[in-house]
C-alpha positions, -999 to 999 in steps of 0.1 A, spaced: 292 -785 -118 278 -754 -126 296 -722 -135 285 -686 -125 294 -658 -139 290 -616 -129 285 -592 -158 287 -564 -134 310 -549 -108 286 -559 -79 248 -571 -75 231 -577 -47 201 -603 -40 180 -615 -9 157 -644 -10 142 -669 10 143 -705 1 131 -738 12 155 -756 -12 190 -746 -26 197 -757 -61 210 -789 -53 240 -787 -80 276 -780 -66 287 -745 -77 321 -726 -78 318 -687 -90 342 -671 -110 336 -642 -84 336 -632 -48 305 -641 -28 294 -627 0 264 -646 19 248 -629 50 217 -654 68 194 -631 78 174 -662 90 171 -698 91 198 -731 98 212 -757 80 244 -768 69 265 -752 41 295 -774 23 322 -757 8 352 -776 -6 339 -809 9 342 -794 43 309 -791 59 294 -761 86 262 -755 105 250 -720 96 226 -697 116 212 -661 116 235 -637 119 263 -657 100 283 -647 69 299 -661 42 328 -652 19 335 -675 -8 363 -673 -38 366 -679 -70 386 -713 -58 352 -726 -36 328 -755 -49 299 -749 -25 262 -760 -16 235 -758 11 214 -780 29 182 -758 40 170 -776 77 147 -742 85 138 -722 59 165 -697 55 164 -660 39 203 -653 19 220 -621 14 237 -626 -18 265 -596 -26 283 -607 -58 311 -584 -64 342 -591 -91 383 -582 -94 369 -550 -116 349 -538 -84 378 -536 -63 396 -525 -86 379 -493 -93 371 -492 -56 407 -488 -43 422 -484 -80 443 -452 -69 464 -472 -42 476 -502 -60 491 -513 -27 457 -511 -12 441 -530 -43 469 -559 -35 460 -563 3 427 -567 -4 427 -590 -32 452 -609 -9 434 -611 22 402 -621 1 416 -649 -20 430 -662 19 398 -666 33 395 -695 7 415 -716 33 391 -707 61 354 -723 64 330 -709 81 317 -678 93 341 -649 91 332 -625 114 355 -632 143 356 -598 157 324 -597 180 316 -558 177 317 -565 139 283 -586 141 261 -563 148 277 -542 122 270 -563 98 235 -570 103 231 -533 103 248 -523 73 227 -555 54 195 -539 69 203 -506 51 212 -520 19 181 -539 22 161 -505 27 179 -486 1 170 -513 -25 136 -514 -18 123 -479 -10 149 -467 -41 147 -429 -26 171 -403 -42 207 -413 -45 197 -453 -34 224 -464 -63 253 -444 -48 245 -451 -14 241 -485 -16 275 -488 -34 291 -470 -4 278 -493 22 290 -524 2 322 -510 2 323 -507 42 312 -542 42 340 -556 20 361 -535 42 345 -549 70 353 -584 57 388 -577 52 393 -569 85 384 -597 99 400 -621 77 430 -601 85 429 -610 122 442 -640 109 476 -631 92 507 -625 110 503 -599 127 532 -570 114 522 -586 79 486 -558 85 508 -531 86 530 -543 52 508 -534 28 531 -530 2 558 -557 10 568 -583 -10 555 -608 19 521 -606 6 530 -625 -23 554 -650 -6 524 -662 25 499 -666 -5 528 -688 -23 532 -712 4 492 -714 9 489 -719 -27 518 -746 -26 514 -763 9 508 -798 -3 540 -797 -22 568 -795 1 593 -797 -22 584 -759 -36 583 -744 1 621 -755 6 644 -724 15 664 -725 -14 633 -728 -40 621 -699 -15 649 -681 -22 648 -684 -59 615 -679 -65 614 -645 -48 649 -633 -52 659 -632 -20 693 -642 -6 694 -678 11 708 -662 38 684 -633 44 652 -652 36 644 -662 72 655 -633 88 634 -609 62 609 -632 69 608 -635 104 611 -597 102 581 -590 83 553 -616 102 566 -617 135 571 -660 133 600 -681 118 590 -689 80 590 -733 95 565 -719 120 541 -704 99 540 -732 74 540 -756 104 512 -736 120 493 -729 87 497 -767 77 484 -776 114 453 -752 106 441 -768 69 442 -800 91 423 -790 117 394 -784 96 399 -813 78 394 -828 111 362 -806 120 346 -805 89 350 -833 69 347 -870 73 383 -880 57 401 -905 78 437 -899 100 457 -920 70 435 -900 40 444 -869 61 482 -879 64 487 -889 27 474 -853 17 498 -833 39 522 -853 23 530 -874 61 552 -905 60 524 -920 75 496 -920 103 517 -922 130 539 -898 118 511 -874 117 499 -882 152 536 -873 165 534 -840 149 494 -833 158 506 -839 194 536 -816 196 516 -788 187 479 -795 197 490 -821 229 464 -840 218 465 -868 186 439 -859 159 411 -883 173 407 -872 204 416 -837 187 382 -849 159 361 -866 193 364 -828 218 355 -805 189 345 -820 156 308 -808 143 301 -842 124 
């Protein structure tokens, strides 16, 4: 696997390829990746997505990812590091939290980003002047271009953030933050995501925890690990080719049919049929 590395706050590139380097890649950076035209199929983490013009990518420093040109596609690469949003938002470090928070969360969603619609053309506009700056290079291109790549990381945030509990968008300096990123990071291990480990872990009374929680994101802390377990598995379902048992063992099910039970309680449908109506592969 190769490694990449960013020597620099941010870079920007745009090129159009035939062929993607075949080799699986993980960054030790965020990614942005805008198609300004061109299909084929990008694979990130195993999980696999048909991209088109107009879509864009974020991955984290967590993502192992490749492409599979069909059409000739042209990429908008914007690298940018921790540093860059540091010194972007340095002055608020509450500001510098939420952002590195909501960025490292999109790790757990494939796919195209942009899920507010006004924010497409947006996008494509504010790549099409980044593009123009860097090419015609007229006075004050540098600093210019540096603002408009900080509208579009703001840009990404927002969207990403239409994800998260809602009150959670308003919290940007609770405590919260840090407990919704620990049960993503620690979902497959059930054990850690326990109320009293909870508890412990963020020094919060046993018998406050669910209220605070519940109080901060608007859902009961077993709903939003239910519901944010349910999600992973959904696009294990969509975008990858793992079977129901493989898909049970890593979610830590007793077995298939146990996860089938589940599945149907929230979904009302078992994950075939759930796989058969909307799966991509």
């Amino acid at each position: 696997m190769q490694i990449e590395t960013l020597h620099k706050p941010y870079e920007i590139e745009w090129k159009e390829m035939q062929h993607f380097p075949k080799i699986a890649r993980r960054n030790n950076f965020f990614e942005l990746i805008y198609i300004i035209a061109g299909t084929g199929i990008q694979t990130v983490n195993k999980n696999k997505f048909n991209y088109r013009k107009g879509n864009l990518f974020l991955l984290t420093p967590q993502d192992v990812y490749s492409f599979n040109i069909a059409v000739p596609t042209t990429f908008f690469f914007l690298r940018f590091n921790k540093l860059y949003v540091n010194e972007k938002w340095g002055k608020d470090k509450d500001a510098v939290k939420q952002v590195e928070y909501i960025l490292q969360n999109a790790s757990h969603r494939p796919g195209c980003i942009l899920k507010n619609k006004t924010d497409k053309p947006l996008i494509a506009s504010l790549v099409e002047s980044i593009l123009n700056e860097q090419i015609n290079q007229q006075l004050y291109y540098s600093r210019i271009t540096e603002q408009i790549v900080s509208t579009v990381i703001t840009v990404v945030a927002r969207n990403i953030a239409l994800k998260l509990p809602k009150n959670v968008k308003e919290n940007t300096g609770e405590p919260v933050l840090d407990m919704l990123h620990y049960i993503q990071q620690n979902i497959l291990e059930p054990k850690n995501l326990k109320a009293e480990k909870l508890s412990g872990h963020f020094n919060i009374s046993l018998n406050y925890l669910g209220r605070y929680f519940k109080k901060q994101t608007g859902e009961t802390l077993q709903s939003y690990i239910a519901n944010y377990k349910l999600r992973l598995i959904e696009t294990r379902l969509l975008h990858s080719d793992m079977r129901i048992n493989e898909i049970a063992y890593e979610f830590n099910f007793s077995d298939e049919s146990h996860l089938n039970r589940v599945f149907k309680k929230y979904k009302g449908v078992n994950p075939s049929q759930f796989r058969k109506t909307n799966g991509t592969i």
